[in-house]
N, C-alpha and C positions, 0 to 999 in steps of 0.2 A: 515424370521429371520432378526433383530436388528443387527447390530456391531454397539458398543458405543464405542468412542475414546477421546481423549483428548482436539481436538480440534488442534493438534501442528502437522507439517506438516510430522514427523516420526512416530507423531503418525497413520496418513493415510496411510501412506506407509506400516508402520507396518500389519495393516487391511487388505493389499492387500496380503503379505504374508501368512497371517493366512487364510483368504480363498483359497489357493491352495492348503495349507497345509494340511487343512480339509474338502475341498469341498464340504460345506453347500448345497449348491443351488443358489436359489435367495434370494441374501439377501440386506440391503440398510443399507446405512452406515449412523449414527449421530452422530452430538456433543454431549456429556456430557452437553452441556450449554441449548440444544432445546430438549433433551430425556425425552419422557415422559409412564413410562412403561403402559404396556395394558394389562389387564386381561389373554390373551389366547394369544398373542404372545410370542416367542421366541427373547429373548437377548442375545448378547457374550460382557462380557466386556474387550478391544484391552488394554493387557499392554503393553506399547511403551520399544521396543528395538529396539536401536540404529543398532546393525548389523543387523539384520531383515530391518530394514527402510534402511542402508547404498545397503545391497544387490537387493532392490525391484530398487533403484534410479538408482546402476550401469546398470538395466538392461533396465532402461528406456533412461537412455545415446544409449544404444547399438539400441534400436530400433527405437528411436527421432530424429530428425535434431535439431539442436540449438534453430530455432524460436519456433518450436513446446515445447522441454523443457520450455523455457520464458514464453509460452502460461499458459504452466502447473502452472507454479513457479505465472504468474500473477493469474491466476484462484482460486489459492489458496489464494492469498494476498487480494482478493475481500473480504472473509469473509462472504460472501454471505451462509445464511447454507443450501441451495439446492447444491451448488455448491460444496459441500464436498463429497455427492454420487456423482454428474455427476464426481469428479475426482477421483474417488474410477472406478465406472462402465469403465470410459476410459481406466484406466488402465489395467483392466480385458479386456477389448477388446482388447487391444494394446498385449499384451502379447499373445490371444488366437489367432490372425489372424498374418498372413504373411508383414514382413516390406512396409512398405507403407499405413497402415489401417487408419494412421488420415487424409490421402485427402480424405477418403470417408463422403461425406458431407451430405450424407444420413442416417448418423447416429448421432441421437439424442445427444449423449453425447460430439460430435466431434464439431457437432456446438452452444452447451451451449458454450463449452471451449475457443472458437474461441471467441463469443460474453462476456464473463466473463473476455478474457484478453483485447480484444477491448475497453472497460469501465475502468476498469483499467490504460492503458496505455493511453489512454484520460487522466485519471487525474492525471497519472506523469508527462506529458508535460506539463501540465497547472500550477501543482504546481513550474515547472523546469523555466514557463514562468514568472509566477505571483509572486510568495515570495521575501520582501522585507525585509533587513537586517536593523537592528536599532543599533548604535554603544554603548558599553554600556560603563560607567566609568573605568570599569578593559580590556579595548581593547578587548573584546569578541563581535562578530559580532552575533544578535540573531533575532530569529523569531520563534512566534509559529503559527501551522497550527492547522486543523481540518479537512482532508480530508475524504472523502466519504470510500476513501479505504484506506488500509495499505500500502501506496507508499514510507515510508522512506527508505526500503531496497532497492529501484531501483533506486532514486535521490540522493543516496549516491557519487557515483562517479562523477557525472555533479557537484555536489556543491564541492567537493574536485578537480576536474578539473582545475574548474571556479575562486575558492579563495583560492588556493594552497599557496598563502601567508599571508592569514590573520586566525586566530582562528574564529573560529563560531561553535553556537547552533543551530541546530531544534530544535524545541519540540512540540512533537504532542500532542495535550490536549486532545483529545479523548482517547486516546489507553496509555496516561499516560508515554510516555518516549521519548524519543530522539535521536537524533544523536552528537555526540562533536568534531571538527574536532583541533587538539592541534598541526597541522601544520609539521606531519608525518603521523598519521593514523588518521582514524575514528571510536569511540571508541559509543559505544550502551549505554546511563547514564539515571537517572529516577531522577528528582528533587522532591523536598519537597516544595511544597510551602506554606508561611505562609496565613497564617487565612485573608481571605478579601483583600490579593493581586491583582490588576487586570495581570490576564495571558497572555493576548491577547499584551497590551502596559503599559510595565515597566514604571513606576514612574520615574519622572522627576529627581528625587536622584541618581538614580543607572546607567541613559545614561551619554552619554560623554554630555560636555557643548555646540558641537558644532552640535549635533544631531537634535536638535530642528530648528538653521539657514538652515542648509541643507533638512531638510522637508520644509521649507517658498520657498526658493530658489528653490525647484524641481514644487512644487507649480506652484510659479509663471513662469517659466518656460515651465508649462506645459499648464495652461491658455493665454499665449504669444503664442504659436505654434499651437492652437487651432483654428480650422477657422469655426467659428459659420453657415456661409451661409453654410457648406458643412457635418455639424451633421445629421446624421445618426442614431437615437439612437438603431432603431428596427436590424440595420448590427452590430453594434457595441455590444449591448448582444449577439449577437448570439456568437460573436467570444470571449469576455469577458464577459460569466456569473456573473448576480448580485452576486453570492452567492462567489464573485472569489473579489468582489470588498474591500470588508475588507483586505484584505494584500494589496489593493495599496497606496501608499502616496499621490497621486495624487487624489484620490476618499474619502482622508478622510476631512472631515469640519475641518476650519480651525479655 
């Protein structure tokens, strides 16, 4: 049998509920985005209830350690759609065996999870290394990204840490929305962009006037501390990926 869900992470939780509730068998969990019904198999389609997903979560508190929930929490932020059964099936183990069942590393679904937050939290550090703020003419500090995975809900706090006194945007252009930090909270916002805007680097009208001297200035700077005899370039992608080089100011033509 099928479980179809919504793709939202109560909505999984929900799923996990509903097979104990009704103890299907073997069944494998999809997104509504990758489902594609089959002649002679068996579907259930998961309506997402919040108490149902709130009670499957308390009880993964109870049988998790911290890093192992994070594991979860990142596994899911991958978006990866194999990776929505492997944390569907974890959970059904987690629940069926005795506390302690995710060190067992002999199980399939334990070391998807492990490798699916490993990738992930890779690319929160890099996005947490590499993102670079542009000032813009209304004092708002912005940057959009495009990363591989859904990382803004974990690089929230490091950027509200880090620039607790200035306003700033994420905005992720893939996944369509943002972060806004208004110098108390961090609020979730989706912009509009007009017609033919470039996304990536705001027009010369809308940055501060001094934005542009302090790109030349980080520049040069950066070509000054540079010591050619000791370029490295094949050490140097390994630890800063090409695909990382677009947010840096330093890597963009001048």
């Amino acid at each position: 049998m099928t479980y179809i869900f919504d793709g939202s992470l109560p909505g999984l939780l929900t799923a996990v509920f509903e097979w104990f509730e009704r103890k299907p068998g073997k069944v494998v969990l999809k997104s509504i985005e990758i489902f594609q019904p089959e002649a002679f198999a068996e579907s259930f389609t998961v309506t997402t209830n919040s108490e149902k997903a709130d009670r499957v979560w308390a009880g993964l508190q109870k049988k998790l350690k911290k890093d192992w929930l994070l594991k979860f929490y990142c596994s899911y932020l991958s978006e990866i759609p194999e990776a929505y059964n492997h944390l569907f099936q974890f959970t059904l183990y987690i629940f069926q065996n005795e506390k302690g069942a995710e060190s067992n590393y002999g199980n399939e679904h334990v070391i998807a999870l492990a490798k699916f937050a490993k990738s992930v939290e890779r690319e929160k550090h890099r996005m947490e290394a590499f993102i670079r703020f542009q000032h813009t003419a209304d004092g708002i500090f912005y940057t959009s990204i495009d990363p591989d995975f859904n990382v803004l809900p974990l690089i929230s706090n490091h950027f509200k840490n880090r620039y607790a006194d200035q306003q700033w945007i994420i905005y992720d252009l893939k996944r369509k929305y943002g972060l806004h930090y208004n110098l108390n909270t961090v609020e979730e916002i989706t912009i509009s962009f007009t017609e033919g805007i470039n996304k990536q680097k705001p027009a010369p009208s809308v940055m501060d006037e001094k934005e542009e001297l302090y790109a030349v200035l980080w520049k040069d700077y950066f070509k000054s501390a540079n010591i050619v005899a000791r370029k490295n370039t094949k050490l140097h992608v390994q630890h800063v990926p090409r695909r990382y080089w677009k947010y840096l100011t330093e890597k963009q033509l001048s």
